[in-house]
C-alpha positions as CSV (number, residue, x, y, z in Angstrom):
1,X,59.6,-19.6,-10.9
2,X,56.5,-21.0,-12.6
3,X,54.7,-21.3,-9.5
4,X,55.4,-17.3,-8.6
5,X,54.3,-16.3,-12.2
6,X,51.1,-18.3,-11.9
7,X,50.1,-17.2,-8.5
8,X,50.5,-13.4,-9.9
9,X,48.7,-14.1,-12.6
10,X,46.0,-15.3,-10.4
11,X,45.8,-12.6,-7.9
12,X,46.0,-9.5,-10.6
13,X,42.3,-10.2,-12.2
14,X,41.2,-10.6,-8.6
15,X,42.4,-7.5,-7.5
16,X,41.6,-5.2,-11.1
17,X,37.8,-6.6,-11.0
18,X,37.2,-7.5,-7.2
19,X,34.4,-5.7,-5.6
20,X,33.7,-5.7,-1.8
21,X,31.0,-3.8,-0.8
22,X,31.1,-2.1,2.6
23,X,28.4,-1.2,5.2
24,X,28.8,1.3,7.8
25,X,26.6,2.1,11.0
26,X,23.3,3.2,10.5
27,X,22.6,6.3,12.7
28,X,19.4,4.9,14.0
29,X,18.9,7.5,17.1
30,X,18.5,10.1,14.1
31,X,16.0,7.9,12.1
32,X,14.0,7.0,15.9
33,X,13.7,10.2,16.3
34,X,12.6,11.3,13.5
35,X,10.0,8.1,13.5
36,X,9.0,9.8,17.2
37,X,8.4,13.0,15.5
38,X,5.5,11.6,13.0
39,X,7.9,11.5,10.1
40,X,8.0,7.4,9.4
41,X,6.8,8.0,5.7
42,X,9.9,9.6,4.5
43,X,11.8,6.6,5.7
44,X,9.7,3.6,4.2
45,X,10.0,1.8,1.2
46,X,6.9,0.7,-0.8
47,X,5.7,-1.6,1.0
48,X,6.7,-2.5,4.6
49,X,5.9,-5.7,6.3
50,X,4.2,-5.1,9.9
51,X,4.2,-7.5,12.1
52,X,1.6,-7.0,15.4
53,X,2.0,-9.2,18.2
54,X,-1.5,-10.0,19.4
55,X,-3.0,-12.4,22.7
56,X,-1.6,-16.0,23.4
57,X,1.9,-15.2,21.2
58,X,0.2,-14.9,18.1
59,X,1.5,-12.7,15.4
60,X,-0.2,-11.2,12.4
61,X,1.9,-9.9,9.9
62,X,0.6,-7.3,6.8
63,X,2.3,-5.4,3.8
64,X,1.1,-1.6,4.1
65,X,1.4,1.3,2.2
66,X,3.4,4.2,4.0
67,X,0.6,5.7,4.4
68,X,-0.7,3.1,6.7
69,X,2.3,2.8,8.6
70,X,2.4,5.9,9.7
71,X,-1.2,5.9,11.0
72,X,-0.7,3.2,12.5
73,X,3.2,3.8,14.5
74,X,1.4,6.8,15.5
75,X,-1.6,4.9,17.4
76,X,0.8,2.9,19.2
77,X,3.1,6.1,19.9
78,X,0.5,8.1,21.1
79,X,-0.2,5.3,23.9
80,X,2.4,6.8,26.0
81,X,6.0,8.0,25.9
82,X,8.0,7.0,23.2
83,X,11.8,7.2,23.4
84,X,14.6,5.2,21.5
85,X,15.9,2.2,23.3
86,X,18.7,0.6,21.8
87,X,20.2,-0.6,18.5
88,X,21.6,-3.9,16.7
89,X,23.4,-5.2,13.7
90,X,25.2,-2.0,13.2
91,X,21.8,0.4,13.6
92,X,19.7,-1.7,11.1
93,X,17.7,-2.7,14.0
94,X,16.6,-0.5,16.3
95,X,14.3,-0.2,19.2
96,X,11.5,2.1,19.9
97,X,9.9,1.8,23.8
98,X,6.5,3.1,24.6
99,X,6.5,3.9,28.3
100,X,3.7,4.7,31.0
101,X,4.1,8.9,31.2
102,X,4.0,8.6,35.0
103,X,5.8,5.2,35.7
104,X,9.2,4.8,33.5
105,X,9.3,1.0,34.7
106,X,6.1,0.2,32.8
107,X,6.8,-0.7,29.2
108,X,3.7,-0.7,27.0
109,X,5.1,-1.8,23.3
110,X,8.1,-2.0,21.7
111,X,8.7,-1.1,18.1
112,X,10.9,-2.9,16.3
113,X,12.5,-1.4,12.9
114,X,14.7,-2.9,10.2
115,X,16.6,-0.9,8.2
116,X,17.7,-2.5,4.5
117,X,21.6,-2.5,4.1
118,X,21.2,-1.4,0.5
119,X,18.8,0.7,0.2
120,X,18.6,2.3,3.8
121,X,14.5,2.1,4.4
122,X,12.7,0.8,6.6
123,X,11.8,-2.5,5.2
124,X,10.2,-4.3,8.8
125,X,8.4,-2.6,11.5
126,X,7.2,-5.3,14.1
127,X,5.2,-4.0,17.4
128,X,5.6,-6.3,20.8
129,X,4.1,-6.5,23.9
């Protein structure tokens, strides 16, 4: 009897003041294509780390304004044609593939974007070879 009151008595705070937070998929096709269109500003936060893969696997990584994000996603997307590839962890990462215009087999760059969870901007663009 003891034992039954104690273990209600335990699980009633947990369940008045328990908080779970819940994620749900990112649409991330919407948000690529947007990022396509020239509209990557509207979907940044403050400051956005980007991350540039240069020669011999060396990366450089710098915290930009929006407003030079989107100059420079639109120097790589202008390279070719750019269409959405695929996404992960739910949408927060998604995949951006800039293609040769005449040879879809020929992969120029890939853009890499992370989403934040909680605040649902893009918080990481990285650029591959």
């Amino acid at each position: 009897m003891k034992s039954t009151i104690l273990a209600i008595l335990l699980a009633v705070p947990s369940l008045i003041f328990g908080q779970t937070v819940q994620y749900s998929r990112y649409d991330s096709e919407h948000t690529a294509n947007h990022i396509i269109m020239g509209h990557v500003k509207m979907y940044c936060q403050d400051t956005v780390d980007f991350v540039v893969e240069k020669k011999n696997d060396r990366w450089v990584t710098s915290y930009l304004s929006p407003d030079r994000v989107k100059k420079k996603v639109e120097h790589y997307l202008n390279k070719g044609v750019a269409r959405y590839s695929h996404s992960t962890t739910m949408g927060y990462t998604f995949f951006i593939t800039i293609e040769d215009p005449n040879d879809e087999t020929v992969i120029y760059h890939t853009i890499k974007v992370h989403v934040d969870m909680s605040t649902q901007k893009i918080d990481t663009i990285e650029i591959q070879r």
